[in-house]
C-alpha positions in Angstrom: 0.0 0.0 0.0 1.3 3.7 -1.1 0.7 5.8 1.7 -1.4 8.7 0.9 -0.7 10.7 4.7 1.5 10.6 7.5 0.5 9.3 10.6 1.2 9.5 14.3 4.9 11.4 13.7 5.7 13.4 16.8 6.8 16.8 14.8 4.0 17.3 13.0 2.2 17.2 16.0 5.1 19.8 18.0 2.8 23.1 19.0 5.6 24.7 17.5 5.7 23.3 14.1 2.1 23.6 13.9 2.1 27.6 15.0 4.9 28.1 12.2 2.3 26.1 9.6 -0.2 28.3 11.2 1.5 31.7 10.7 2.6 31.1 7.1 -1.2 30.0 5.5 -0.2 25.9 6.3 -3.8 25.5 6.8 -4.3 26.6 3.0 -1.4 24.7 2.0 0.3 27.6 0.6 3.5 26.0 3.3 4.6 22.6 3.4 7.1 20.3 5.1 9.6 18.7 2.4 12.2 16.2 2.2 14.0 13.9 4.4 11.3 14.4 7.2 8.4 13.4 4.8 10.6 11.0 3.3 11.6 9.3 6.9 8.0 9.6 8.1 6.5 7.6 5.8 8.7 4.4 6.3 8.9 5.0 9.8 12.6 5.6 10.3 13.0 9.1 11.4 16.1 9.8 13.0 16.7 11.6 16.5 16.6 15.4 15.9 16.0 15.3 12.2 16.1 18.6 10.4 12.4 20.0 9.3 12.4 21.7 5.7 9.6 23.3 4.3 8.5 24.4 1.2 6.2 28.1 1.1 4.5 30.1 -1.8 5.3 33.3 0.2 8.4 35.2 -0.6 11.0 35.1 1.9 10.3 38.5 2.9 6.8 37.9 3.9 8.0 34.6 5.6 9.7 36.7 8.0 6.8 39.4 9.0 4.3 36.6 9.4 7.0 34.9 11.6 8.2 38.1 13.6 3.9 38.8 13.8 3.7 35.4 15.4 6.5 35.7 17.8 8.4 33.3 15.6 12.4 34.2 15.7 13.1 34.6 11.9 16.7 34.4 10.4 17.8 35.4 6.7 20.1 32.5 6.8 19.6 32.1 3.1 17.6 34.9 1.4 19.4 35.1 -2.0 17.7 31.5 -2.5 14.9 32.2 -0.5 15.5 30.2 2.8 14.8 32.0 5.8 15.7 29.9 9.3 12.5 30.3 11.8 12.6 29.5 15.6 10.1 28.4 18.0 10.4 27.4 21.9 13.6 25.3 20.6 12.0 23.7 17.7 14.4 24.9 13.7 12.8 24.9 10.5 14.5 26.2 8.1 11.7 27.8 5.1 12.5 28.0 1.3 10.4 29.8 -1.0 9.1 27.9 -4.1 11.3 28.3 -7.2 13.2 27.3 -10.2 17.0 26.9 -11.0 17.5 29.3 -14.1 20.9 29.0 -14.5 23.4 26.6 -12.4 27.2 25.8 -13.7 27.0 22.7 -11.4 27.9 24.4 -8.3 26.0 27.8 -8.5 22.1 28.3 -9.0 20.3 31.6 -10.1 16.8 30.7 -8.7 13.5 32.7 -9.9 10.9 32.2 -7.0 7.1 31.0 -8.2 3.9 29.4 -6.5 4.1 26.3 -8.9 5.1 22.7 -6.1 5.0 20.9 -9.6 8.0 22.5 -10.6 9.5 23.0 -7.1 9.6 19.1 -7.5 10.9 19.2 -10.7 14.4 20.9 -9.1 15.1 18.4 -6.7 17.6 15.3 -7.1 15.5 12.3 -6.5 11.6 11.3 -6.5 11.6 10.2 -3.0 12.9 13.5 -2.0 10.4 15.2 -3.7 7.5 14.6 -1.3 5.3 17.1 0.6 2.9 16.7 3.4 -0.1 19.3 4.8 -0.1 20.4 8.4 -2.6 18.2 9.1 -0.2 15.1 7.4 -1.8 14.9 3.8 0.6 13.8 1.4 1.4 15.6 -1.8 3.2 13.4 -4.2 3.5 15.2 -7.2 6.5 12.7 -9.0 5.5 9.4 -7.4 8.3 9.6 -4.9 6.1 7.7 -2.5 5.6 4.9 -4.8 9.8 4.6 -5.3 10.1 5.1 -1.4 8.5 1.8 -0.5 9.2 -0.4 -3.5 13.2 1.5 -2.5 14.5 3.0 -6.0 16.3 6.0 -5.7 15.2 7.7 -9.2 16.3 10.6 -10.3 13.8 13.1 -11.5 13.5 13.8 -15.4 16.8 13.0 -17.2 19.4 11.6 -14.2 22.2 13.1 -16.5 20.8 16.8 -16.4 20.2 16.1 -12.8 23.7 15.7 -11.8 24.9 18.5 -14.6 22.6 21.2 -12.6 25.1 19.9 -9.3 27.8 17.0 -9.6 27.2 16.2 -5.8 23.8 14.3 -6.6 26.5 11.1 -7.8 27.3 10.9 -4.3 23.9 11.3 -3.1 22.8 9.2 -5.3 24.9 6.4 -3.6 24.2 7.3 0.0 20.5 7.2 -1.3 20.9 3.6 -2.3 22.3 2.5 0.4 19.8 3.9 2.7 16.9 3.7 1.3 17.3 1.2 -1.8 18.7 -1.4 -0.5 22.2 -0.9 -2.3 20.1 -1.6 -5.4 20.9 0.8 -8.0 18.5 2.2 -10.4 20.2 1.6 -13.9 18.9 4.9 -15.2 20.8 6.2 -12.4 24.3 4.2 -12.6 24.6 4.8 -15.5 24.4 8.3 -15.5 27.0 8.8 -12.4 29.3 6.6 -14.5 29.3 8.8 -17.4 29.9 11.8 -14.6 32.8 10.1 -12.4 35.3 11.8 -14.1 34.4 15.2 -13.8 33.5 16.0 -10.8 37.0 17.8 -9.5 34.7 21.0 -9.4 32.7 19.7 -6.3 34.1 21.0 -2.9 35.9 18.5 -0.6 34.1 19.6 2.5 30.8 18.5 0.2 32.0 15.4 -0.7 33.3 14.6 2.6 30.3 15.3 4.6 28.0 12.7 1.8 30.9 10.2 2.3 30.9 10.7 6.3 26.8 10.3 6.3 27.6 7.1 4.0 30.0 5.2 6.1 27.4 5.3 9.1 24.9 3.8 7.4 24.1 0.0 8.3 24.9 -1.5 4.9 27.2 -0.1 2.5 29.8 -2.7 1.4 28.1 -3.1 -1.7 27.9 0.4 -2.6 31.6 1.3 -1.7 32.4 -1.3 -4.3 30.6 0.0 -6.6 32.1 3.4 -6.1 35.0 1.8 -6.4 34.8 0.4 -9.9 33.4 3.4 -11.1 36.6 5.2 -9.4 34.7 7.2 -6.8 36.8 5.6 -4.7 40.3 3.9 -4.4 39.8 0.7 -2.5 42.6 -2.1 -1.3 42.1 -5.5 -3.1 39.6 -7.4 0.0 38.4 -4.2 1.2 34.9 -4.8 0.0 35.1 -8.7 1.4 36.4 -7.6 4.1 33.9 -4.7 4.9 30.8 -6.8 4.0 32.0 -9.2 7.1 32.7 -6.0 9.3 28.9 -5.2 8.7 27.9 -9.1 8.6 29.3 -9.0 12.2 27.6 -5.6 13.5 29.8 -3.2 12.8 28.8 0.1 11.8 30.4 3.7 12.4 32.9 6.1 9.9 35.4 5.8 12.3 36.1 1.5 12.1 35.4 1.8 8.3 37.6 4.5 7.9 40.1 2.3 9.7 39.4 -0.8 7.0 39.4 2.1 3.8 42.7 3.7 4.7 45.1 1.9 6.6 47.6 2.7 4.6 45.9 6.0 3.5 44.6 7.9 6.4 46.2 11.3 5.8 44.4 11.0 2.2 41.5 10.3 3.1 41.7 13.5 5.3 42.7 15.5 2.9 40.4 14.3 -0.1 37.2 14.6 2.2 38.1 17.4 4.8 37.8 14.7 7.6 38.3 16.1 11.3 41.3 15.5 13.2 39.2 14.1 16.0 37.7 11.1 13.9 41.1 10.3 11.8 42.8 9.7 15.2 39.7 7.7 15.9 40.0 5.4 12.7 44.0 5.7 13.9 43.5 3.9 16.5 41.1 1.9 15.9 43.6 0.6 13.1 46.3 0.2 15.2 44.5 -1.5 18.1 43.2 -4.4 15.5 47.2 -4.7 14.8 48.0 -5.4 18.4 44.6 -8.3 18.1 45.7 -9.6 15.0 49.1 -10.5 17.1 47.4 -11.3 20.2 48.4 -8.4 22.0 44.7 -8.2 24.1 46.6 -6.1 26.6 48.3 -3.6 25.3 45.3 -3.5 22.7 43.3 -2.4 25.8 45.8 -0.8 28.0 46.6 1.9 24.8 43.1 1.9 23.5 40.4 1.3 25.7 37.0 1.0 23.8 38.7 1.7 20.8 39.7 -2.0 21.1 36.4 -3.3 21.1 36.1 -1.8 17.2 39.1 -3.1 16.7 38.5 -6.6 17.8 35.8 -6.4 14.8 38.1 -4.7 12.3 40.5 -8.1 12.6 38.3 -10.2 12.6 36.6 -9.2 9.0 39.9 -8.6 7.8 41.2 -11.9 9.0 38.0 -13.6 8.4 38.4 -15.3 11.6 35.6 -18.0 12.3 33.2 -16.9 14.5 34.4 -19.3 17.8 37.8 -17.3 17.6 36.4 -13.7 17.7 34.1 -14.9 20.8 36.9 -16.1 22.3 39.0 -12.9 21.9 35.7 -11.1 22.7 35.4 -12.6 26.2 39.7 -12.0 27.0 39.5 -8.4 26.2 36.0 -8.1 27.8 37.3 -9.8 31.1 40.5 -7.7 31.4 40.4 -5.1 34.4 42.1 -2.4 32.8 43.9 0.7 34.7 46.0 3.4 34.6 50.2 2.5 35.2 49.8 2.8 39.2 53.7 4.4 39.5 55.2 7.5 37.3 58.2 9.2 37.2 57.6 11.3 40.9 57.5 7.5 42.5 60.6 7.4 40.6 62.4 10.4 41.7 61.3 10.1 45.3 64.0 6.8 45.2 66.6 9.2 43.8 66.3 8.8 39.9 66.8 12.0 37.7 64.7 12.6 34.8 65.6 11.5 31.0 66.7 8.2 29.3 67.0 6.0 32.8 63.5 7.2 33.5 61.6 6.6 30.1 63.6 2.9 30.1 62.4 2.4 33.6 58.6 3.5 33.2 58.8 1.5 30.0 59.9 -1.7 31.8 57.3 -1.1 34.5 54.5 -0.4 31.9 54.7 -3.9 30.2 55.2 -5.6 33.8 52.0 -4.2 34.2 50.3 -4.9 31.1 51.6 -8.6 31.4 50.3 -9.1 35.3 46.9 -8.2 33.4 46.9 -5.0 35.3 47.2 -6.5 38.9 50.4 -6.2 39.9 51.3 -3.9 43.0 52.9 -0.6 42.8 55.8 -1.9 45.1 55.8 -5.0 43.1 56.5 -2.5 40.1 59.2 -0.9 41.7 61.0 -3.5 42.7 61.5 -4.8 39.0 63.5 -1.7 39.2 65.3 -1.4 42.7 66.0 -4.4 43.7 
């Protein structure tokens, strides 16, 4: 069954949605919500603090007096394409004026603002994207999005070539799409279009390619995609990766970080630089990468001692890169799960109080003390520590 309304979705029903439908003629339709929160609403997987879009027949200018009237907060975060950014006790929703892209190079648009929601639709990426609903949750489906949305094909609207000319970023989205919501099947309309595009998109900014790729790899299931990507050179991938991903997710795996890990082990600082990736999550996947080294040799302890929870990611990183059976990573599992991991209980003032001087002496000696420890399974004594060095 298409759905023809949403039902039962907690923002819709938010007294401060509903007084920002109110103030801007919701109740005549002349505003709409739009998008991902439609989209997400009608299969039932809307995500914690999703972002509300909608869609108005009233020029942005007029958006903001009927919200300032209403005691709405109103914000021209966007006015030259006709999005203004209203406020209510806590609640965001960021308003766009109807309109049509009348000239776009692929990364800029000059928009012309109407009152026509078919063609509104018309200038978005994908059919499932294009999909309004009524304050009161009537659903205006103008493409069929809702149709593609259950039976999960990401379409493009019109011609999937012109789609991506208008903004080379829709390849990417188009994959992320897929993966989320098409079950990494791939409309062949679609594919084939992003193939004929791979090799020019150099235009499209990192930081936008990046933050698709980042939304990607946390997705449940995208093994599949990557390696598709990856033969239509999107992507760079190590001979395995793609086995060896598909058995990271097989296991219950899932986050960038972990998958960055298994994408760049040898490629990290790339991978940064190609996407615009945080130092915060590269030293994430870093060591994430480098505690499934210390597993893959059986160092559990110093895989826990130097990583803490990081180890438990990358317990599952070596095993779907290994391929280990499934008795093996239990086992591991239960080791590292049963270790009582703490802090080196001496440090270089326990050392000096016995008369040892900072430098070389004292890095060896905290060094010897540190895998003492790490061997005892971190139960050793602090004078048992010291006496591996004074006695």
């Amino acid at each position: 069954m298409i759905p023809d309304r949403i039902e039962n979705a907690a923002w819709l029903e938010n007294p401060a949605v509903q007084a920002i439908f109110a103030a801007l003629d919701g109740d005549q339709g002349r505003t709409r919500a739009v998008g991902g929160v439609v989209r997400d609403s009608l299969v039932g997987r809307m995500r914690a603090h999703a972002d509300i879009d909608m869609a108005t027949e009233l020029l942005p200018v007029a958006v903001m007096q009927r919200a300032k009237a209403a005691g709405i907060d109103a914000y021209p975060t966007g006015i030259d394409h006709g999005t203004v950014t209203l406020r209510r006790d806590g609640q965001t929703i960021e308003v766009t004026t109807l309109r049509q892209d009348v000239v776009t190079d692929g990364r800029h648009a000059q928009v012309q603002f109407g009152t026509d929601w078919v063609a509104d639709a018309q200038r978005r990426d994908f059919t499932l994207n294009a999909l309004y609903c009524f304050a009161n949750g009537k659903l205006f489906d103008p493409l069929g999005g809702a149709g593609d949305l259950i039976n999960g094909r990401v379409r493009f609207i019109g011609d999937a070539a012109q789609r991506i000319a208008e903004d080379g970023l829709r390849v990417y989205r188009f994959f992320r799409f897929s993966a989320s919501h098409g079950g990494e099947q791939f409309d062949a309309e679609g594919l084939a279009a992003c193939r004929d595009a791979a090799e020019e998109l150099d235009h499209i900014s990192r930081e936008r390619v990046g933050a698709e790729m980042l939304r990607m790899l946390d997705l449940p299931r995208i093994a599949t995609t990557l390696g598709v990507m990856d033969r239509l050179g999107l992507l760079r991938l190590a001979p395995g990766a793609v086995m060896a991903l598909a058995r990271y997710e097989a296991l219950g795996g899932q986050g960038a970080a972990a998958r960055l890990a298994m994408l760049g082990r040898d490629g990290l600082e790339k991978r940064q630089a190609d996407w615009r990736l945080s130092k915060a999550l590269v030293a994430h996947a870093e060591h994430i990468a480098e505690a499934a080294t210390l597993l893959r040799r059986g160092d559990i302890g110093w895989a826990a001692y130097r990583f803490g929870e990081d180890a438990v990611e990358g317990l599952a990183v070596a095993a779907a890169e290994e391929n280990w059976p499934r008795e093996q990573l239990a086992e591991l599992a239960r080791d590292l799960g049963r270790l009582p991991v703490a802090p080196l209980p001496v440090g270089g003032a326990d050392l000096e109080a016995r008369g040892m001087r900072p430098g070389p002496d004292m890095g060896a000696a905290l060094a010897i003390m540190e895998r003492a420890w790490v061997e005892s399974e971190f139960s050793a004594s602090k004078d048992a520590l010291l006496e591996r060095i004074f006695h």
